[in-house]
KEDOMI-29368 format. One record per residue (C-alpha): x, y, z; residue number from 1. Coordinates in steps of 0.1 Angstrom, whole numbers, plus 5000, padded with zeros to 4 digits. Layout:
east, north, up, num
X, Y, Z, NUM
...
This chain:
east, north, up, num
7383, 0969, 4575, 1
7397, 1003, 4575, 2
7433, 0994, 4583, 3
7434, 0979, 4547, 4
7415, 1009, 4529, 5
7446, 1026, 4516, 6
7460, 0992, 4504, 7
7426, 0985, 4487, 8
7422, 1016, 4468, 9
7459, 1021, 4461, 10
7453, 0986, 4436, 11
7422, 0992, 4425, 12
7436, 1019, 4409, 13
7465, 0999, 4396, 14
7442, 0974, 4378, 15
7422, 1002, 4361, 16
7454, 1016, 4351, 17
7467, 0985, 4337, 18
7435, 0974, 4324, 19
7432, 1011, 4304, 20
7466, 1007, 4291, 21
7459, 0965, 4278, 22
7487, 0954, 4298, 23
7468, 0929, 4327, 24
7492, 0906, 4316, 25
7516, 0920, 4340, 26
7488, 0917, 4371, 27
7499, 0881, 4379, 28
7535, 0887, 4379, 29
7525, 0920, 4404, 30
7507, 0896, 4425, 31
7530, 0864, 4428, 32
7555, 0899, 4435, 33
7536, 0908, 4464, 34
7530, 0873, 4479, 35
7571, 0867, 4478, 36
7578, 0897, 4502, 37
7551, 0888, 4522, 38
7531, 0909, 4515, 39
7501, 0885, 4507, 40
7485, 0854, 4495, 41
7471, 0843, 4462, 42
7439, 0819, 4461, 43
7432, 0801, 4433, 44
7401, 0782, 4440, 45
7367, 0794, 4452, 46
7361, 0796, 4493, 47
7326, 0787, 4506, 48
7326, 0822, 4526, 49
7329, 0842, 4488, 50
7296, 0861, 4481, 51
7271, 0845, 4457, 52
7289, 0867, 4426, 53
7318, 0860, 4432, 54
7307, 0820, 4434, 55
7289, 0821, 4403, 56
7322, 0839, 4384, 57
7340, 0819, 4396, 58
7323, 0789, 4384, 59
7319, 0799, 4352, 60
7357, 0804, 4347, 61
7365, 0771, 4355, 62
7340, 0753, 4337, 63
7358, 0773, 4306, 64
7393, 0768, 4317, 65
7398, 0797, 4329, 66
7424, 0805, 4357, 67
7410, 0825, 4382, 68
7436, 0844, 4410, 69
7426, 0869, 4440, 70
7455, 0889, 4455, 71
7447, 0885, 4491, 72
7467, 0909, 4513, 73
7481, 0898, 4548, 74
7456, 0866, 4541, 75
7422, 0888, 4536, 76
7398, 0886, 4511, 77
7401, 0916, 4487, 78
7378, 0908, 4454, 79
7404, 0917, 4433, 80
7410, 0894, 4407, 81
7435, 0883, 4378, 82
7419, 0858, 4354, 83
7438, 0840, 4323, 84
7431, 0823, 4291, 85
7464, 0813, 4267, 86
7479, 0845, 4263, 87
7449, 0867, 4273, 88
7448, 0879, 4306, 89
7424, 0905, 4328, 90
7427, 0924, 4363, 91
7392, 0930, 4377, 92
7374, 0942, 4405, 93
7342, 0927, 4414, 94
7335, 0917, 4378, 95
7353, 0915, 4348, 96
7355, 0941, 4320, 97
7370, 0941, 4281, 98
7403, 0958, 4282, 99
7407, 0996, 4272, 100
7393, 1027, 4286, 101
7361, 1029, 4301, 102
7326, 1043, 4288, 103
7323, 1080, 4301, 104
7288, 1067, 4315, 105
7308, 1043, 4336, 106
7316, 1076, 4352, 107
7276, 1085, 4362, 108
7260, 1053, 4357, 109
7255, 1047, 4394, 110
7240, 1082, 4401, 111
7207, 1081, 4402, 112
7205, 1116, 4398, 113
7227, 1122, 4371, 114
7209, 1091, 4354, 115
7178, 1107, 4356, 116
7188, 1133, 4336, 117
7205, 1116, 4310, 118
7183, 1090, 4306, 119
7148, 1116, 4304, 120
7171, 1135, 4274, 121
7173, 1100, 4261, 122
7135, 1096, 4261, 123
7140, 1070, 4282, 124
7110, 1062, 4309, 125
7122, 1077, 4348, 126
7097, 1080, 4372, 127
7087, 1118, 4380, 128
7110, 1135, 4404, 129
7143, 1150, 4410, 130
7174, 1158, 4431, 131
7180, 1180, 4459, 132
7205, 1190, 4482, 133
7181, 1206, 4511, 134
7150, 1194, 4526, 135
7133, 1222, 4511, 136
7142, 1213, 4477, 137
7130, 1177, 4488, 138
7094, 1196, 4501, 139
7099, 1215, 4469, 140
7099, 1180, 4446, 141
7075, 1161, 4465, 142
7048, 1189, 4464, 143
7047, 1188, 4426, 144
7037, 1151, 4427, 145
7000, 1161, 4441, 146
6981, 1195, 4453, 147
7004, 1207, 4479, 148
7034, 1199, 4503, 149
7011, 1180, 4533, 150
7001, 1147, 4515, 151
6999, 1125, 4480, 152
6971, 1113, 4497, 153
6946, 1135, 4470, 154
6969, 1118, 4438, 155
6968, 1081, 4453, 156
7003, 1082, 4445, 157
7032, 1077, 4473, 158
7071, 1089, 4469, 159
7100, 1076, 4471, 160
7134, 1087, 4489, 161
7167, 1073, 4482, 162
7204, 1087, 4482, 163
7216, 1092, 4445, 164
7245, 1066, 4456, 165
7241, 1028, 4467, 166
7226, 1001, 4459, 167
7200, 0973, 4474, 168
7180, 1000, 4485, 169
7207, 1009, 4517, 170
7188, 1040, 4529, 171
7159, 1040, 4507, 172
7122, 1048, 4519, 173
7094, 1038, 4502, 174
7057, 1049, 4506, 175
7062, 1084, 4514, 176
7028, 1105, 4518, 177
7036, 1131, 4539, 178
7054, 1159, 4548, 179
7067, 1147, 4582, 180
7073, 1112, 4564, 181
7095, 1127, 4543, 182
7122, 1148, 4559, 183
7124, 1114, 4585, 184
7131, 1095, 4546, 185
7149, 1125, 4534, 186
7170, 1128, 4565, 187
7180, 1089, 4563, 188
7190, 1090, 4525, 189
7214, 1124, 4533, 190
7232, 1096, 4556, 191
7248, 1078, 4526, 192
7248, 1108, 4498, 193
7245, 1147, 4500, 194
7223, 1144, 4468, 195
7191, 1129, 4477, 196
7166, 1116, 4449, 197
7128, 1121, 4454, 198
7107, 1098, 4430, 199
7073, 1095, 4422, 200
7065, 1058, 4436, 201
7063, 1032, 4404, 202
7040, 1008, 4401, 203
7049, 0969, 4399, 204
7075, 0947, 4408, 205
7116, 0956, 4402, 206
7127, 0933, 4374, 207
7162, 0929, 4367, 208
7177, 0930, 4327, 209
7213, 0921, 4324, 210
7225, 0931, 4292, 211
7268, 0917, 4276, 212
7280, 0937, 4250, 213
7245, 0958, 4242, 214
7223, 0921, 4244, 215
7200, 0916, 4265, 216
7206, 0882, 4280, 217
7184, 0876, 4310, 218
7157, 0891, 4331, 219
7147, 0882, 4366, 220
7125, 0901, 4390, 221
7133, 0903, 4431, 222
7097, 0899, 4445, 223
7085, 0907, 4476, 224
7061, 0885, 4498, 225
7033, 0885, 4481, 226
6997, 0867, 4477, 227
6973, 0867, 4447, 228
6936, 0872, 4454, 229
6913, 0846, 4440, 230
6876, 0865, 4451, 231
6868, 0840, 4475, 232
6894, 0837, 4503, 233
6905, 0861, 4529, 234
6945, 0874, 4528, 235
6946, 0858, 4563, 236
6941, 0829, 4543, 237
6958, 0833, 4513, 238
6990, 0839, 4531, 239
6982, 0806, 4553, 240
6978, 0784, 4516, 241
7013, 0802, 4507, 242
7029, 0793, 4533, 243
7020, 0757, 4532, 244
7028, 0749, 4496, 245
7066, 0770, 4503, 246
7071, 0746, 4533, 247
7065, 0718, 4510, 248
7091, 0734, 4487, 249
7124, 0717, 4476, 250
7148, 0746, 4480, 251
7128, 0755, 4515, 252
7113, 0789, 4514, 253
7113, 0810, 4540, 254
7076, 0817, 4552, 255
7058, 0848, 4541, 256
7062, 0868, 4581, 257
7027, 0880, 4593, 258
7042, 0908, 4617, 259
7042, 0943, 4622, 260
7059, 0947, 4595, 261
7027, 0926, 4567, 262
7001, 0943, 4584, 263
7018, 0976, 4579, 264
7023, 0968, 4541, 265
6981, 0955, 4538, 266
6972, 0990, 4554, 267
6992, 1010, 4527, 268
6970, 0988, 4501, 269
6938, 0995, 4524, 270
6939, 0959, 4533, 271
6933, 0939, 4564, 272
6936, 0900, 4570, 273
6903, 0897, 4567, 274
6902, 0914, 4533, 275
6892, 0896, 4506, 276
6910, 0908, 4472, 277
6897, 0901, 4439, 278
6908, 0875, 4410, 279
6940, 0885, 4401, 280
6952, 0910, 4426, 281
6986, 0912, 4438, 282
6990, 0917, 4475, 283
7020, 0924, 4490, 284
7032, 0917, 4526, 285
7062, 0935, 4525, 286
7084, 0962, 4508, 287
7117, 0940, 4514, 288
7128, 0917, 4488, 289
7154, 0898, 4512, 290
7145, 0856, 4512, 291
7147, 0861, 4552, 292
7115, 0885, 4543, 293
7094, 0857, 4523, 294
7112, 0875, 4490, 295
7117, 0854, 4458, 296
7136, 0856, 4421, 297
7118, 0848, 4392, 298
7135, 0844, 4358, 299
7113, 0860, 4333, 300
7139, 0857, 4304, 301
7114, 0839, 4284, 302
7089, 0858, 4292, 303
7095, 0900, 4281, 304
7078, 0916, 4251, 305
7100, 0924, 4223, 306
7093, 0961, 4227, 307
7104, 0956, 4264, 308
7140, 0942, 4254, 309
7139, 0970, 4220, 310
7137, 0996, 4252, 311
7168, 0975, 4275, 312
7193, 0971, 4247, 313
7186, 1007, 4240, 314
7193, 1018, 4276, 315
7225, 0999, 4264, 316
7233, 1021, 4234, 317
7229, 1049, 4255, 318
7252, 1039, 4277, 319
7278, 1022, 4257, 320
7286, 0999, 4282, 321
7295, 0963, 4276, 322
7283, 0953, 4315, 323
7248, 0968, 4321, 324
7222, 0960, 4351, 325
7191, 0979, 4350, 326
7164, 0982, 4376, 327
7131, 0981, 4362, 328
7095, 0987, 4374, 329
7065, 0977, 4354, 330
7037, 0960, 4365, 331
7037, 0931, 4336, 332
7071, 0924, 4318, 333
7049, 0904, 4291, 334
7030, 0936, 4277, 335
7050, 0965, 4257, 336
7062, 0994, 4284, 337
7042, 1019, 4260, 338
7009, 1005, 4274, 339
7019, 1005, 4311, 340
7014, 1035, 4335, 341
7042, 1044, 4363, 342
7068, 1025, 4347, 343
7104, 1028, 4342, 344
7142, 1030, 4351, 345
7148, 1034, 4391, 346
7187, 1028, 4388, 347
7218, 1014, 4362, 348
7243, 0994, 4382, 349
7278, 0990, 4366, 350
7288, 0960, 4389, 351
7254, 0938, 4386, 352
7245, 0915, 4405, 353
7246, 0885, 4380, 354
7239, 0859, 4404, 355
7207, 0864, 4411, 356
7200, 0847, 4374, 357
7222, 0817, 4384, 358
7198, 0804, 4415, 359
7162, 0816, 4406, 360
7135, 0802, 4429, 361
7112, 0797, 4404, 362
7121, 0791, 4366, 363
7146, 0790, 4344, 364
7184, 0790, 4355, 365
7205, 0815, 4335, 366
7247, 0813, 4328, 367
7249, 0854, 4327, 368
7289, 0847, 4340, 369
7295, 0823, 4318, 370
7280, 0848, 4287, 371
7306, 0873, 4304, 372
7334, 0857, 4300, 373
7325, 0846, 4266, 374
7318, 0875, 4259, 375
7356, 0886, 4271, 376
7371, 0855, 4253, 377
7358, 0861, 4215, 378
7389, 0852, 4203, 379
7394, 0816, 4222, 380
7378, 0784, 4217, 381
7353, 0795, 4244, 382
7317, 0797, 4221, 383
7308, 0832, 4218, 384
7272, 0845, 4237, 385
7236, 0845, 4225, 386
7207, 0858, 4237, 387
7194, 0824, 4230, 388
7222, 0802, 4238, 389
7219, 0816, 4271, 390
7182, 0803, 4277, 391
């Protein structure tokens, strides 16, 4: 709400300040402060209307005896937290961090564009593109990615647009291919961020490292709707077979949607319903990850080649960041990233989304909070985090 903008940023600025200088220990006594001049509530115990991360922190803390506090002001939900353990104490936004200053990446982490650069100086797999200011600079990029500005039809490659800010794709547009597709894309993305990125479109699904102090301790992958061909039946019918075994589901799926919207997605592929793909093929029926739009999370924590988690703990070192999320596209998380075409690093988030590993639909479970804040805690009796202790 804008009325409580200034408030908002006015503390969040406090708690970095305190958290810079190792003195959070004073956040709780600020708080209780605030609250006696009536200036606000404190909450100590989770609400059923928090979002899924802040759950899942939440959570964690308790089931480690930690004391969790949100400064509430005039009674509204901030996400700004205090959080204590005997004597140690931090002030958090979001998620928590290890005291002292931040990384200087912490500083362009979240720009895609600035990541790009950094990250192909690094040798570290981007997909082809850039950032532009102007449309022509966007007609500019996209040109380069096939024989002229009109189409990527010639390449069988399609583009990407996305603001160099944000995150869950707000403003993003995928399967560019031509030029009047892309100013509508490029257009949309200058809505959220004067810099717009134009990508070279990846190949294979987003998967999701979260890495604690330079370890990688879980991966899970958003996946759209999708169907796997088996050479015999139609995707008409594939879909239908999907969507009986997810109402039969414990956790109740949603259905896979066949709107507008699917048959849209099968024409990008050159599909119809009545296509029939072969063994193996992935066929998706939507761009969206969302659960309303048939989406899933699979952990695959178990399941990435060691060259593969070499490559994420080394995005890490680059960094220097104890809190990492990557976004990743490869087509097969089991097989080194060397041997993969169109792969690579579409954005770093400093404020992952760790909850995604705590509720997968399919697999293994995963206690990234709870490796967070033993990873904050070294010194208490709380058991320090392994990449294996974590499985």
């Amino acid at each position: 709400m804008p009325l409580f903008a200034p408030f908002d940023l006015i503390w969040r600025q406090i708690s970095k300040l305190l958290a810079w200088c190792n003195a959070e220990r004073l956040t709780l006594p600020f708080y209780r402060f605030l609250a006696g001049i009536g200036l606000g509530t404190i909450r100590t115990r989770p609400d059923s209307m928090d979002s899924g991360l802040t759950k899942c922190i939440w959570e964690a803390a308790e089931k480690r005896g930690i004391h969790m506090y949100e400064f509430c002001p005039l009674g509204r939900t901030s996400g700004i937290f205090a959080a204590t353990h005997g004597k140690e104490a931090f002030a958090f936004d979001g998620l928590p961090r290890p005291h002292g200053p931040a990384s200087r990446a912490l500083a362009w982490m979240d720009d895609k564009a600035i990541m790009r650069k950094k990250f192909i100086s690094a040798g570290i797999p981007v997909a082809r593109g850039g950032a532009c200011l102007t449309a022509s600079g966007a007609e500019k990029i996209f040109s380069s990615f096939g024989s002229g500005p009109a189409s990527l039809a010639s390449q069988g490659g399609p583009a990407v647009v996305k603001p160099s800010t944000g995150s869950r794709g707000r403003h993003t547009t995928m399967h560019v291919m031509t030029r009047e597709e892309l100013l509508i894309a490029f257009r949309k993305a200058k809505q959220l961020s004067p810099i717009v990125v134009v990508e070279e479109e990846l190949s294979g699904f987003v998967y999701r490292p979260t890495l604690i102090g330079g370890k990688l301790i879980a991966v899970a992958s958003k996946e759209p709707p999708h169907v796997k061909g088996d050479g015999a039946h139609t995707v008409r019918e594939l879909t239908e077979k999907e969507n009986e075994r997810r109402g039969r589901h414990a956790s109740g799926l949603h259905r896979i949607p066949t709107d507008e919207r699917a048959e849209r997605e099968l024409g990008f592929q050159h599909f119809t319903w009545e296509s029939i793909p072969k063994a193996g093929r992935v066929v998706t029926l939507s761009e969206k990850t969302s659960r309303a739009a048939g989406g899933i999370i699979v952990d695959y924590t178990d399941a990435v080649h060691p060259e593969n988690v070499k490559l994420f703990e080394r995005i890490g070192a680059v960094l220097e960041e104890p809190l990492v999320g990557i976004d990743f596209v490869i087509r097969d998380i089991s097989r080194p990233w060397r041997e993969q075409e169109k792969c690579g690093v579409i954005e770093c988030n400093s404020l992952p989304f760790i909850d995604l590993h705590s509720h997968p639909t399919f697999g293994t479970p995963r206690d990234v909070a709870g490796a967070l804040w033993e990873y904050l805690f070294p010194a208490t009796d709380l058991t320090p985090p392994t990449r294996q202790e974590t499985r």
